[in-house]
TORKOLLO-54869 format. One record per residue (C-alpha): x, y, z; residue in one letter. Coordinates in Angstrom, 2 decimals. Layout:
BEGIN
x: X; y: Y; z: Z; rest: A
...
END
This chain:
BEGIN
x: 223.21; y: 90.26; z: 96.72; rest: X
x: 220.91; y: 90.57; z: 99.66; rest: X
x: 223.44; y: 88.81; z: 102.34; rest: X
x: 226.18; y: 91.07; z: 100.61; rest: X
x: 224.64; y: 94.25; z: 101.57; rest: X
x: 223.66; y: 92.99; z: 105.07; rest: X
x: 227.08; y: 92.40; z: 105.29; rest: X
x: 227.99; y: 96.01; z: 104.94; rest: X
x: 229.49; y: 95.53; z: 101.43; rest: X
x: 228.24; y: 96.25; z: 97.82; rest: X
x: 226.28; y: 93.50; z: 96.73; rest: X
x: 226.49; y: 94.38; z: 92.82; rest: X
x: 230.10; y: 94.61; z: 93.31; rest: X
x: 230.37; y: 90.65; z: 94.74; rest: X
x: 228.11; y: 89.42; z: 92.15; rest: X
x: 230.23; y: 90.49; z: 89.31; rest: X
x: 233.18; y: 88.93; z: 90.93; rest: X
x: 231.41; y: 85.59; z: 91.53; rest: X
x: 230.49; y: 85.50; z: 88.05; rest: X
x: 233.91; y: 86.35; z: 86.98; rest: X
x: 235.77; y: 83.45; z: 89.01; rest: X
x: 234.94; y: 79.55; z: 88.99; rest: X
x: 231.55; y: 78.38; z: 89.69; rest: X
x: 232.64; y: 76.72; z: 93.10; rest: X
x: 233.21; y: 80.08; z: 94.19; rest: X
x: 231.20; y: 82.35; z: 96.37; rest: X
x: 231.21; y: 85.23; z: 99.05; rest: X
x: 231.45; y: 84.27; z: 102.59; rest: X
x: 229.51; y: 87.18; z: 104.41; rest: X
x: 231.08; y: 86.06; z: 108.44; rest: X
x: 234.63; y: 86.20; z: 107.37; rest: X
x: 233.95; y: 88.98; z: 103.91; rest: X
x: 236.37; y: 86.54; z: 101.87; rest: X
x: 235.99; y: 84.96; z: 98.78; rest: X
x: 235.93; y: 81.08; z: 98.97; rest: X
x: 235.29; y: 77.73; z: 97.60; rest: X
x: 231.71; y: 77.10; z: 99.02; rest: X
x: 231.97; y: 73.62; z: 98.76; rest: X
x: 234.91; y: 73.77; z: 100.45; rest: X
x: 234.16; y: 75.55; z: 103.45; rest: X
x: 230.73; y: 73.33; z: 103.69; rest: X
x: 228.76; y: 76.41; z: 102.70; rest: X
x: 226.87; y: 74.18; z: 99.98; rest: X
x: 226.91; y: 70.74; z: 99.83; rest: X
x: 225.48; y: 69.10; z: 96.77; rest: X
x: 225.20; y: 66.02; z: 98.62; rest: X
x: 223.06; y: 66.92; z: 100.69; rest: X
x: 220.46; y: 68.67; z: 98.70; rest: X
x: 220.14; y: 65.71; z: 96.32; rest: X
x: 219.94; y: 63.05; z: 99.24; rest: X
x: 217.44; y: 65.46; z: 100.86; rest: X
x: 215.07; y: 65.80; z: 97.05; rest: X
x: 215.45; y: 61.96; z: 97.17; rest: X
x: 214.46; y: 60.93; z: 100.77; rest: X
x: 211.23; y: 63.89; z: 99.97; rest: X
x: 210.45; y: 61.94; z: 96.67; rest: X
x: 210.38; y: 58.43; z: 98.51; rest: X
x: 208.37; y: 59.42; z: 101.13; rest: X
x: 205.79; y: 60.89; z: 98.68; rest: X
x: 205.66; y: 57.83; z: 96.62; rest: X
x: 205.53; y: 55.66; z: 99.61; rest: X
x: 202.27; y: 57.63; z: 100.70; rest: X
x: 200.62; y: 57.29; z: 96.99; rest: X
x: 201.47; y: 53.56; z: 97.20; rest: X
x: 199.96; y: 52.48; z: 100.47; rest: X
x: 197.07; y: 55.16; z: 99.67; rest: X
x: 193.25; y: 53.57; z: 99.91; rest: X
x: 192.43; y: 56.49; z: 97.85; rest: X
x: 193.69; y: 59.87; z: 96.25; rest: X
x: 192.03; y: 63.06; z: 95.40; rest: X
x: 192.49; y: 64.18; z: 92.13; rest: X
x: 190.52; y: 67.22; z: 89.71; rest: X
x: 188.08; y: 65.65; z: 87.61; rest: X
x: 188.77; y: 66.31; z: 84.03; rest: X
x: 186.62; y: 69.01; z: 82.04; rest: X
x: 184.95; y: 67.74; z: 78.86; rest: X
x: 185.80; y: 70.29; z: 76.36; rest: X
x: 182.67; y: 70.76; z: 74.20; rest: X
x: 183.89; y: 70.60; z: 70.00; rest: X
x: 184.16; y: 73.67; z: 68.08; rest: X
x: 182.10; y: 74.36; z: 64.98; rest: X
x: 182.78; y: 74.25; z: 61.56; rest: X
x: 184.54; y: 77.20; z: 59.97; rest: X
x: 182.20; y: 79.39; z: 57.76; rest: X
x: 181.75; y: 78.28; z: 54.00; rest: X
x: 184.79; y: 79.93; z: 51.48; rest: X
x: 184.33; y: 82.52; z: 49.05; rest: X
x: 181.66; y: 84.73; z: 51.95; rest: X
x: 183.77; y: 87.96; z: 51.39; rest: X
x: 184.21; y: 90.30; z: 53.79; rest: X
x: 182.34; y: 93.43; z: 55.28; rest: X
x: 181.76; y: 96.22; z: 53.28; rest: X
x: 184.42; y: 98.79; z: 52.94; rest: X
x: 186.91; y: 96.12; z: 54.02; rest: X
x: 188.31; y: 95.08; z: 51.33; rest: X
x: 186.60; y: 91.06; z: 50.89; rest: X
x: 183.76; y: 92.58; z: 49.48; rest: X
x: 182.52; y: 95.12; z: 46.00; rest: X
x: 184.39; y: 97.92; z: 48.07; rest: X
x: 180.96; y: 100.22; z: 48.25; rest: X
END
């Protein structure tokens, strides 16, 4: 919506016709056409999953050949107590106890 109204156009106006046509589909603000993104090499899939991929190797690769790694310590959580014994009532004037 942003790059529509730097454009000089109504952005809410291209969003509801994005959503309305097929999901290749988008607004190209240089030429103020609709297009086929993919098309046009506005978005290409290819690229961002071959880009995630090469990120994810490279971060594995690092762990791997790591002498060590920094991690958090985990905190001990201390055990909660028992629940009070049944039948205690409630406070006065509450309604758990002789309603004084």
């Amino acid at each position: 919506m942003t790059i529509a109204k730097n454009a000089g156009v109504e952005g809410s106006l291209v969003v509801e016709k994005i959503l309305q046509g097929p999901p290749e589909m988008g607004y190209d603000a240089m030429l103020g056409e609709y297009v086929n993104m993919v098309e046009k090499g506005i978005i290409d899939p290819t690229k961002v999953v071959r880009t995630a991929l090469l990120d994810a190797a490279g971060v594995a690769s690092l762990l791997a050949t790591a002498e060590a790694v920094v991690t958090e310590i985990p905190k001990e959580e201390k055990e909660m107590p028992g629940g009070g014994m049944g039948g205690m009532g409630g406070m006065g004037g509450m309604g758990g106890g002789m309603g004084f």
